[in-house]
SEGU-932554 format. One record per residue (C-alpha): residue number from 0; x, y, z. Coordinates in pm, whole numbers. Example, Ala and Ser with C-alpha at 12.3 -4.5 7.8 and 13.67 -1.06 7.14 Angstrom:
2
[0 [1230 -450 780]]
[1 [1367 -106 714]]
END
This chain:
101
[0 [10160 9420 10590]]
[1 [9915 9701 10437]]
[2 [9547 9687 10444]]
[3 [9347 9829 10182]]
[4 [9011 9970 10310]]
[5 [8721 10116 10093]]
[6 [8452 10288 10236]]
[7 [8098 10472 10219]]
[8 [8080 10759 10426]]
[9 [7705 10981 10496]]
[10 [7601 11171 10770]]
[11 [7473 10937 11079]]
[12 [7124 11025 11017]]
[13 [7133 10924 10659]]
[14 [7301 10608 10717]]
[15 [7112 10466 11080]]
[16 [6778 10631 11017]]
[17 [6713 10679 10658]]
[18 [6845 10382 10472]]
[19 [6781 10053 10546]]
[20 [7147 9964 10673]]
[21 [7116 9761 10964]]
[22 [6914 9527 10740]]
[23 [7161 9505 10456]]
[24 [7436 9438 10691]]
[25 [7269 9194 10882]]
[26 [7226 8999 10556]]
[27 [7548 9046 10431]]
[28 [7671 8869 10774]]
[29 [7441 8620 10763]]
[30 [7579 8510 10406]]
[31 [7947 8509 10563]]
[32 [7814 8319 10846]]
[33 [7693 8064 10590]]
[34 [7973 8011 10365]]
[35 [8221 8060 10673]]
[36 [8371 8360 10586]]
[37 [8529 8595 10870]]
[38 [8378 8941 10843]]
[39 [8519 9195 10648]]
[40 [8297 9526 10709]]
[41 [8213 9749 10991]]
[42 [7982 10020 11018]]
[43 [8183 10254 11231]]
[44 [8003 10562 11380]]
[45 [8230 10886 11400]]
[46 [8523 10747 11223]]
[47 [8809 10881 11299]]
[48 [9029 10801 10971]]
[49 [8887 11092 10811]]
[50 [9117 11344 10762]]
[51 [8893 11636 10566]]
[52 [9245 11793 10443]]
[53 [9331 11496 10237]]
[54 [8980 11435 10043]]
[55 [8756 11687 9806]]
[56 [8482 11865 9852]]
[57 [8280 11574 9882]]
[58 [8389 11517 10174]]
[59 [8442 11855 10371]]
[60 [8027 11942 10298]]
[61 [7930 11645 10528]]
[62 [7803 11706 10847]]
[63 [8015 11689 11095]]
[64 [7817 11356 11297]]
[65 [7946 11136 11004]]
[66 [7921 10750 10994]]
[67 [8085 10503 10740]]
[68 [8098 10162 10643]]
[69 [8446 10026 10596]]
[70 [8527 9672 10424]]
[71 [8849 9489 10265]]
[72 [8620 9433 9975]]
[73 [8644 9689 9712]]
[74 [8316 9573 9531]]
[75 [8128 9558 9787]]
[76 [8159 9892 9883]]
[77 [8074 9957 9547]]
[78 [7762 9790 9545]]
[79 [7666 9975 9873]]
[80 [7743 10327 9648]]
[81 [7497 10200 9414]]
[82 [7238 10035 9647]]
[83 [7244 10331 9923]]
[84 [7346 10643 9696]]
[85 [7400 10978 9831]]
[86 [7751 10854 10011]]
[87 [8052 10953 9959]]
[88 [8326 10640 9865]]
[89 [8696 10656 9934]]
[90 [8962 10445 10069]]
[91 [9276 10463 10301]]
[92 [9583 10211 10365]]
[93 [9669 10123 10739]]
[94 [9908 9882 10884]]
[95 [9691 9792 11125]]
[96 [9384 9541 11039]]
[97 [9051 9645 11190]]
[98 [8904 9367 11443]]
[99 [8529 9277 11433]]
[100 [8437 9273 11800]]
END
């Protein structure tokens, strides 16, 4: 089986200290938690999935301390581009599904 993950991706700084992340994830959990759905997003710090050879610019001008959000849910990544801004959004396939731990 093939996962499709979307993400936003910003420099660490951006994403921990500047926007008000911690908060909107925390919500968006707490909504899972209450209509019992498993979660489906991680906030991963130094992700290792990015491979600056395969993207754009975009990408390649980010600082090197990157961070990103990764979900199975397409819009809600979306979302996050329009409620954070100043990310970068992609998305990778892997045969391997991410655990929440």
């Amino acid at each position: 089986m093939t996962y499709n993950y979307y993400f936003v991706l910003a420099s660490q700084d951006f994403l921990v200290k500047e926007e008000p992340v911690e908060e909107i994830l925390r919500e968006r959990k707490n909504y899972y938690k209450s209509i019992k759905k498993e979660i489906d997003f991680w906030l991963v710090m130094s992700p290792t999935f990015i491979d600056k050879s395969s993207f754009d610019d975009t990408y390649i001008k980010l600082p090197k301390k990157c961070a990103a959000i990764i979900s199975l849910d397409k819009q809600f990544i979306q979302w996050l581009k329009l409620r954070i801004g100043f990310v970068a959004v992609g998305n990778f396939q892997s045969s391997d599904l991410i655990s929440y731990t």
